[in-house]
GUDO-492482 format. One line per field, with one value per residue (C-alpha): residue number from 1; x, y, z. Coordinates in nm, 4 decimals, decimal comma, padded with zeros to 6 digits. Layout:
! residues N
marmar (NUM;...)
X (X;...)
Y (Y;...)
Z (Z;...)
! end
This chain:
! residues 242
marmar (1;2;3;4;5;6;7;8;9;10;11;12;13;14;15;16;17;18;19;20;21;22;23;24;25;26;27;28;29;30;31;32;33;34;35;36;37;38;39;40;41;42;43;44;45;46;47;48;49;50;51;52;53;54;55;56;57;58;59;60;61;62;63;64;65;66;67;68;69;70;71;72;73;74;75;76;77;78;79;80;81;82;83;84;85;86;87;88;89;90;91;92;93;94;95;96;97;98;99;100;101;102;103;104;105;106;107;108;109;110;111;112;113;114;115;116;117;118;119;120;121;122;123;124;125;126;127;128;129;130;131;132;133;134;135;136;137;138;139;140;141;142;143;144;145;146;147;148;149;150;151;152;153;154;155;156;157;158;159;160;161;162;163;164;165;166;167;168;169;170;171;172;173;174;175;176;177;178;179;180;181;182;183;184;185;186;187;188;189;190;191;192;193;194;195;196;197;198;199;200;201;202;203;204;205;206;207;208;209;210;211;212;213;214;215;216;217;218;219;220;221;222;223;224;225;226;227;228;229;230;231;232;233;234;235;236;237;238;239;240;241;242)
X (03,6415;03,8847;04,2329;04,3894;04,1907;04,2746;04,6337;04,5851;04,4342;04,6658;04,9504;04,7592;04,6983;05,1170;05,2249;04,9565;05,0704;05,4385;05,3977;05,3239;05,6573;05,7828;05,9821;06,3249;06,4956;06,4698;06,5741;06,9532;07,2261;07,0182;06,9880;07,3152;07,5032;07,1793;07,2461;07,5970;07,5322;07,4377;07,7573;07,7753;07,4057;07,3655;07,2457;06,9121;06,8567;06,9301;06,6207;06,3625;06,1721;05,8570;05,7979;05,9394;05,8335;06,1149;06,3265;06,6956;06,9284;07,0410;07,4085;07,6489;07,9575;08,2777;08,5713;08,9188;09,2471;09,5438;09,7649;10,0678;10,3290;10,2926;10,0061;09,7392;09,4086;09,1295;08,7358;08,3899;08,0657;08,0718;07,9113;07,8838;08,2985;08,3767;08,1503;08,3230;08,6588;08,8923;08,8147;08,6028;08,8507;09,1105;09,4151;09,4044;09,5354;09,2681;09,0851;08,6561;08,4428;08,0943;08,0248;07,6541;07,6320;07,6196;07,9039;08,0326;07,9383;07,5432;07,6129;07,7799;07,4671;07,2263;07,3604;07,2746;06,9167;06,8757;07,0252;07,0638;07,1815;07,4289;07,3515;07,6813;07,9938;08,1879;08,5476;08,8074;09,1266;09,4005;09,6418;09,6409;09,7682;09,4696;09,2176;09,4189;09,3672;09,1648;08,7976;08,7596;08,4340;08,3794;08,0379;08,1257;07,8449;07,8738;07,8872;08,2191;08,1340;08,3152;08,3265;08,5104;08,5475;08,7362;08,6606;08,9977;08,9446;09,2045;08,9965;08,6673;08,6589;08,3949;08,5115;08,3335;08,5157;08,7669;08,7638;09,1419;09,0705;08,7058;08,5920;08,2555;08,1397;07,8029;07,8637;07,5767;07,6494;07,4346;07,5056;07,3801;07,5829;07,8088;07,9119;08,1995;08,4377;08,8607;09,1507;09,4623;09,4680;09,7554;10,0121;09,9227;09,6213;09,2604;08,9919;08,6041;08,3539;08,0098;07,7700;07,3926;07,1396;06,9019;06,7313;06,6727;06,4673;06,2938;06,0589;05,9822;05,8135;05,6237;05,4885;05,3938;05,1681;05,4551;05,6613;05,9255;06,1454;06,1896;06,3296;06,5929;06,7632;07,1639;07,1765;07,3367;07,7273;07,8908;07,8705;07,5618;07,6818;07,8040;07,7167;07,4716;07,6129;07,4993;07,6110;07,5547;07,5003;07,3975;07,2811;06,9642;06,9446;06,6202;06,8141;07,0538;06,9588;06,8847)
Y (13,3287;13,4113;13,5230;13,2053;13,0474;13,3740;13,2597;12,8906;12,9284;13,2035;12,9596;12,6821;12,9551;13,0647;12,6755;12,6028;12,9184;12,8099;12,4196;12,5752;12,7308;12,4243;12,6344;12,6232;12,3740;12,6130;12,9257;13,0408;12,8718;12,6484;12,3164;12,3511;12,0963;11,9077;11,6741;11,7868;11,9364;11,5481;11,3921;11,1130;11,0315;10,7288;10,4564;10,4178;10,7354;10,6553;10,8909;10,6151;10,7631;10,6020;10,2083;09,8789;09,8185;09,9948;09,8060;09,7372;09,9671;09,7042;09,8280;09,9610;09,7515;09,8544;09,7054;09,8996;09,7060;09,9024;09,7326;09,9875;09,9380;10,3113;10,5049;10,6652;10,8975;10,7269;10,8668;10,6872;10,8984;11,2304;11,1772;11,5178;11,5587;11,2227;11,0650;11,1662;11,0621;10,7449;10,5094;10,7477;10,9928;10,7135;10,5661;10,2988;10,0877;10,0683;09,7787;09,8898;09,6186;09,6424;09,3140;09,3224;09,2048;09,4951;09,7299;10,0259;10,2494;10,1576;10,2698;10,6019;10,6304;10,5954;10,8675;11,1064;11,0363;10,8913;11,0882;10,8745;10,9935;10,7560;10,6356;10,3901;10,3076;09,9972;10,0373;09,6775;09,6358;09,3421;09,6649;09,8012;10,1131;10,1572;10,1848;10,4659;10,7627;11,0446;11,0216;11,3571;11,4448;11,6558;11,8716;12,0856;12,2924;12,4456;12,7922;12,7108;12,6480;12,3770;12,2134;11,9834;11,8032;11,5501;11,1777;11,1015;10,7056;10,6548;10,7734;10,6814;10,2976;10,1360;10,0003;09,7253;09,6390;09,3527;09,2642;09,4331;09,4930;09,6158;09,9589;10,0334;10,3794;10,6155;10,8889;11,1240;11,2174;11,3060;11,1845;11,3169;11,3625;11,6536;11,5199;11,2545;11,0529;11,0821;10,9049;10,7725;10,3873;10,2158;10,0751;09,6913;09,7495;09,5904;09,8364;09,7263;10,0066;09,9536;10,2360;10,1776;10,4598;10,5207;10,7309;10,7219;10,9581;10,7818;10,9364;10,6205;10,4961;10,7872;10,7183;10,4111;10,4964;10,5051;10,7677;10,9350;10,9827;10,6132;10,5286;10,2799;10,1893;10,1181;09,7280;09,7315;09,5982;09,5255;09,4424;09,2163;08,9213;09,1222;08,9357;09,0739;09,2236;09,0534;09,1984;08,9317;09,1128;08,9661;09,3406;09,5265;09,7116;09,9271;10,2393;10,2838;10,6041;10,6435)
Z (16,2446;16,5268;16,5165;16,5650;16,2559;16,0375;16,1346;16,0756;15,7298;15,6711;15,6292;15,4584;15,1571;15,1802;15,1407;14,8692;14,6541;14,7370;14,6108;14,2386;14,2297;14,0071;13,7462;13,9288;13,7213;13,3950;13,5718;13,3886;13,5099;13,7811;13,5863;13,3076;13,5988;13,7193;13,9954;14,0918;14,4141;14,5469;14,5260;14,8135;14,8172;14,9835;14,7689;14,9955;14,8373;14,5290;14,3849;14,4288;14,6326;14,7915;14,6644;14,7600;14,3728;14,2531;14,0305;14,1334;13,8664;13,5228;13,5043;13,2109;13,2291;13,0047;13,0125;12,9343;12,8009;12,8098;12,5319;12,5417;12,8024;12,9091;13,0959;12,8661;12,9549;12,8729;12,8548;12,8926;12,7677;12,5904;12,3218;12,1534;12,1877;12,0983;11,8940;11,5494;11,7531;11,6880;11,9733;12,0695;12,2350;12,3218;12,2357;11,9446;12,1486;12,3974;12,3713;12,5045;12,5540;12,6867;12,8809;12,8686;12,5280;12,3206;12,2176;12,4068;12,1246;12,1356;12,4736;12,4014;12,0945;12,3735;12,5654;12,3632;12,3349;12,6772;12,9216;13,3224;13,6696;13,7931;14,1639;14,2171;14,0632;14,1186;13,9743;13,9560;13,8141;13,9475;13,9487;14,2333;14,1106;13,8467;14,1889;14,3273;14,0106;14,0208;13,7652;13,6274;13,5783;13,2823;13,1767;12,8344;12,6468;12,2604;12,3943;12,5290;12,9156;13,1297;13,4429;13,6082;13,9010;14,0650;14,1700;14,3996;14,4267;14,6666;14,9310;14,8447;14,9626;15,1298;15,5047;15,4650;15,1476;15,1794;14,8151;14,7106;14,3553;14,3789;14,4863;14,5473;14,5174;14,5778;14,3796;14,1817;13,8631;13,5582;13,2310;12,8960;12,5225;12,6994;12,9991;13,0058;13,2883;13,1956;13,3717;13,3711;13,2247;13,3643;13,1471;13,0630;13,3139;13,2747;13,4280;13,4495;13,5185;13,6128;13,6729;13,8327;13,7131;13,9150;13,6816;13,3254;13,0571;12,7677;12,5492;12,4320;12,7225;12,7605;12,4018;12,4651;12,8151;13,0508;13,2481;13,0787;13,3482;13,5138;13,8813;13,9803;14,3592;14,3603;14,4675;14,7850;14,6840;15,0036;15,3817;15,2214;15,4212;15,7326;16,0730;16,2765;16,6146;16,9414;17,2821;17,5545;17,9146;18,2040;18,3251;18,3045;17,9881;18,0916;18,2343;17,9113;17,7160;17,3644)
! end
């Protein structure tokens, strides 16, 4: 064997011995805000990876109905500090309604046993106002740990968007019984929320032959009926660069 195959198989070994170093997610600290660090993710990335077969994400859609004539902070998830709550954590006069069929608090139940990584968030309200607050998004653990971090909607609108009272957002965020979403619920206003996981753990699929952890794309929302862009030239085209 010659020097430069020493050095070839060398490096083969060093990558083999470094694809077994799988352990990262349970080192201290590394996975207590999993999935944080990928906020903006486009939603052709939306963590399914690899197959045209990939299902396209079944959303969770609440509804919010401010009935008080003044503004009140409202909260969607967070199980484990709202759970035991009235309204779960909001005002009594805060009408929840999940539109899918069930009831927000099967939702909020589920949670806890199923944890999901949102991939896309579409917010709408006919108040303008209500699409212009900041989402707060909250991760708490028992030993007294929390973290928090804004979601300034204002500035987070698709350009393609036309649509006045829709806003369309690719946002990351990973959802389990401590993590939860607060904001500001206009007076009067009406406020639907759907998220799109693109990720879901079930242990319950795995039981029954499956995968436990299950892969989703983000439906692509807007600019779906853009027109294509034609550019009519009478010149060569061969000498433009790339």
């Amino acid at each position: 064997m010659n020097a430069k195959e020493k050095e070839l198989f060398g490096a083969i070994n060093g990558t083999e011995r470094m694809s077994g170093f799988d352990s990262y997610d349970s080192m201290d600290g590394e996975s207590y805000f999993d999935g944080d660090d990928m906020d903006g993710v486009s939603e052709d990335m939306s963590f399914a990876s690899g197959s045209a077969n990939v299902p396209v994400s079944d959303p969770y859609v609440i509804q919010y109905a401010n009935g008080l004539t003044s503004n009140v902070t409202a909260y969607m998830f967070g199980y484990n500090s709202f759970w035991g709550s009235t309204n779960y954590g909001n005002n009594p006069s805060v009408t929840i309604t999940n539109l899918q069929g069930t009831t927000y608090s099967t939702l909020l139940a589920q949670s806890n046993n199923k944890p999901f990584k949102i991939g896309k968030l579409r917010f709408q309200s006919s108040t303008a106002s209500q699409l212009t607050q900041t989402v707060s998004i909250t991760h708490v653990d028992a030993n007294g740990k929390t973290y928090s971090k804004p979601l300034n909607l204002s500035i987070l609108k698709d350009a393609y968007q036309f649509q006045s009272d829709i806003l369309d957002i690719n946002q990351i965020i990973t959802v389990d019984a401590n993590t939860y979403l607060s904001f500001t619920l206009i007076a009067s206003a009406t406020l639907v929320i759907a998220v799109f996981p693109v990720q879901i753990i079930s242990s319950k699929a795995e039981l029954n032959g499956g995968k436990a952890l299950n892969n989703a794309k983000a439906p692509r929302l807007s600019a779906k009926n853009a027109a294509p862009i034609i550019i009519q030239t009478t010149q060569g085209v061969s000498g433009v660069a790339k």
